[in-house]
N, C-alpha and C positions, 0 to 999 in steps of 0.2 A: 608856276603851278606844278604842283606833284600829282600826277594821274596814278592811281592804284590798278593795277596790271589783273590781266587776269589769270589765276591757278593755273600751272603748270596741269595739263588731265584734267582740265577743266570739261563739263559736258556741251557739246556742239549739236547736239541732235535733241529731238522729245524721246526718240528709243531711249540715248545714255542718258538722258537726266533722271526717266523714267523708270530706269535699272537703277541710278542713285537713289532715289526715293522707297521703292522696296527692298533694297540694302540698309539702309539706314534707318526705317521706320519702327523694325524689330529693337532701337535702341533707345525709343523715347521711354522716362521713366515716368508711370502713370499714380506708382506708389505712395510719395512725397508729399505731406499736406503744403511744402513751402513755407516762407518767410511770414510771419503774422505782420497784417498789415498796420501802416502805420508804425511801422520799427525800422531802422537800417537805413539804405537806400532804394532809391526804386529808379530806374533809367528809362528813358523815355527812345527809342530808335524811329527813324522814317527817314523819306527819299523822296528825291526830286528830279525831275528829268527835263535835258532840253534835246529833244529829237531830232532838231539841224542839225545841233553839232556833237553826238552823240555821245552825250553825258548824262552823266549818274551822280548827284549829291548825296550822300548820306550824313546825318548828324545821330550824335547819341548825348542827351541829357539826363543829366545826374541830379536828381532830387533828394532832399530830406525828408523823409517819408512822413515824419511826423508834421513837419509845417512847412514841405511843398517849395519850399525854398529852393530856389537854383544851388548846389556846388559844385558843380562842375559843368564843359560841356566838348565836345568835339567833333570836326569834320571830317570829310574825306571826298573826294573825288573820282573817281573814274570813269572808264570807257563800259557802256551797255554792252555785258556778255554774255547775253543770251537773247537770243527774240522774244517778240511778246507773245505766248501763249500760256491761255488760259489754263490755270492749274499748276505751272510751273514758273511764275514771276519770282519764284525764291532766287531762281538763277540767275535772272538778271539785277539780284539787289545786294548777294551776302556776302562776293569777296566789299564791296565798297563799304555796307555795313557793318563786317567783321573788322573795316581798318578805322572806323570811326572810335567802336569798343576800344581796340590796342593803342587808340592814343589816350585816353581818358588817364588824368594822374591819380586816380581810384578806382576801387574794384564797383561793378555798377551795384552789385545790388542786384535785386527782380529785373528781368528787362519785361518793358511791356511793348510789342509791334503793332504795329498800325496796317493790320490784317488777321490770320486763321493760324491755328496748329490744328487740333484735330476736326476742326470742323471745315473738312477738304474734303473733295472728291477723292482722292487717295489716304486721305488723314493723315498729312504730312505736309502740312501748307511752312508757311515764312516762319510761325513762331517755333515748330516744333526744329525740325530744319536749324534753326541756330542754334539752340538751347541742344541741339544734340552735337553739335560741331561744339560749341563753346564749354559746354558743358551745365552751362547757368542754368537759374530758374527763367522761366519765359512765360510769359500769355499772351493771347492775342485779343484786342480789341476792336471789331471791324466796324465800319458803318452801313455797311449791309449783309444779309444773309447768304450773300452766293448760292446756292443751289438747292439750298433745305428750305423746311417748314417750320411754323409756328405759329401757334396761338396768342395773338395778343396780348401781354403782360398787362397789367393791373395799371390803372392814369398815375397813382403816385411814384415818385420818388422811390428806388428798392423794390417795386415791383418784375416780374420775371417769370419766362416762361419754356419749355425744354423746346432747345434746337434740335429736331429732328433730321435722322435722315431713315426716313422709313419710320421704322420701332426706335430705333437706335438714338439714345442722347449724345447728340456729337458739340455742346456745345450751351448755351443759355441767352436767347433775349432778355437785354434788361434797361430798365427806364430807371434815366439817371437823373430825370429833372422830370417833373412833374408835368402830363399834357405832353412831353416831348418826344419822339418818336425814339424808341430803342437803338443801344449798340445791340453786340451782338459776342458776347462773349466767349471763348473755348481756352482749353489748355493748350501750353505749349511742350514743356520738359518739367518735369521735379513740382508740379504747383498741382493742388485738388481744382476741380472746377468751383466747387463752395469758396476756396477762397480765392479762385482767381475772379471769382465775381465780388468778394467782399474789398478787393485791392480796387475795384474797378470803381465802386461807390468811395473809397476813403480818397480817389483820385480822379474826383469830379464833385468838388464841392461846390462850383458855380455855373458850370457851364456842360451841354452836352459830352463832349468827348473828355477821356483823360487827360491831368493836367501836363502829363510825360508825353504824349501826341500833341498838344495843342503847342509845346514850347518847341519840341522835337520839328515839327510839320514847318515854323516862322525860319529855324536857325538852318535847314538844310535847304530851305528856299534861298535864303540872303546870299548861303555859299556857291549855290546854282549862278545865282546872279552875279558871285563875282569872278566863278570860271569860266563863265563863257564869255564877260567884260573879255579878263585876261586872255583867253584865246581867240578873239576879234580884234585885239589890241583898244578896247575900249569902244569898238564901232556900233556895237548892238544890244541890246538889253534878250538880256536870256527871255525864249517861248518856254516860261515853266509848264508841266503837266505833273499834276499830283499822279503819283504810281497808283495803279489799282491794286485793292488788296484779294491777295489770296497766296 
């Protein structure tokens, strides 16, 4: 098993991670409508963690935007490099998910995260965060609202409603399935929020979550499972924990 290392000035502290996040934020582009949805690719990113033995799965899945179809997908491994604090899990997921991306034998396409970009306490959560290191388009998709407001969105299908924080739209509730409780949508780098909610519905055609999260979420479990096999010598089945998004 290849463990991905972590950045040479990597952040050790909430002061420097928190001095990166104000460094970098000035760099998200908010200008960009992005890729129309349903054209190109669309990638799917997420993470897995087994806390014994202090590991980090990332996967990145490569879809056909237009029919959703798997082409591509890729893994990665590494060591948890950063603690868990609220607001800053970007640190502990983006060298592992940035090495997921670099193996992929295509360019991804939209990525979509299985968490926030502007819709942070700093507004500078996981999506934006990459998409400013990688340069790509990004959004993020979360299953709950972290620390803002909202009004109820509409029972059908495409209903949706402004995530607030304060006055401030940082973001869109939105019902992707009828009766079914909201994601919770925001931009990441280079995407409007109008279509990073229209990518969110072309990529939940049956089920609550996107279909780039729900393939992403199975394929970085499986890899969790078989690194921590491989580092037990087969003695333990990995304690997964879905990563919290933000």
């Amino acid at each position: 098993m290849t463990t991905v290392g972590v950045p040479a000035g990597w952040p050790a502290t909430e002061d420097e991670a928190r001095a990166v996040q104000d460094e970098l934020r000035g760099r998200v582009l908010l200008g960009e409508r992005g890729p129309e949805p349903g054209t190109g690719r669309v990638t799917g990113v997420d993470v897995a963690y087994d806390d014994e033995l202090d590991l980090v799965a990332a996967a990145a899945v490569v879809l056909d935007a237009a029919t959703l179809d798997v082409v591509a997908e890729a893994t990665a491994v590494g060591r948890v490099s950063f603690p868990y604090v609220p607001g800053l899990l970007a640190f502990r997921e983006i060298p592992t998910v940035r090495a997921a991306l670099d193996r992929l034998p295509c360019l991804p396409g939209l990525v979509v995260c299985d968490g926030y970009g502007l819709a942070h306490p700093r507004r500078f959560g996981l999506a934006s965060h990459l998409g400013v290191l990688t340069g790509l388009p990004v959004i993020g998709v979360a299953k709950n609202p972290f620390t803002f407001t909202y009004d109820e969105p509409g029972p059908r299908r495409g209903g949706s409603a402004p995530l607030l924080a304060g006055t401030e739209e940082v973001g869109r509730a939105l019902r992707t399935r009828d009766g079914v409780k909201p994601v919770f949508v925001s931009v990441g780098h280079r995407v409007s929020l109008d279509n990073a909610v229209a990518h969110t519905l072309a990529l939940t055609p049956r089920y609550r979550l996107p279909e780039t999260t729900r393939r992403a979420d199975a394929l970085c479990r499986r890899a969790l499972r078989e690194a921590a096999q491989d580092a037990t010598g087969g003695a333990q089945e990995a304690t997964t924990r879905q990563a919290p998004t933000s």
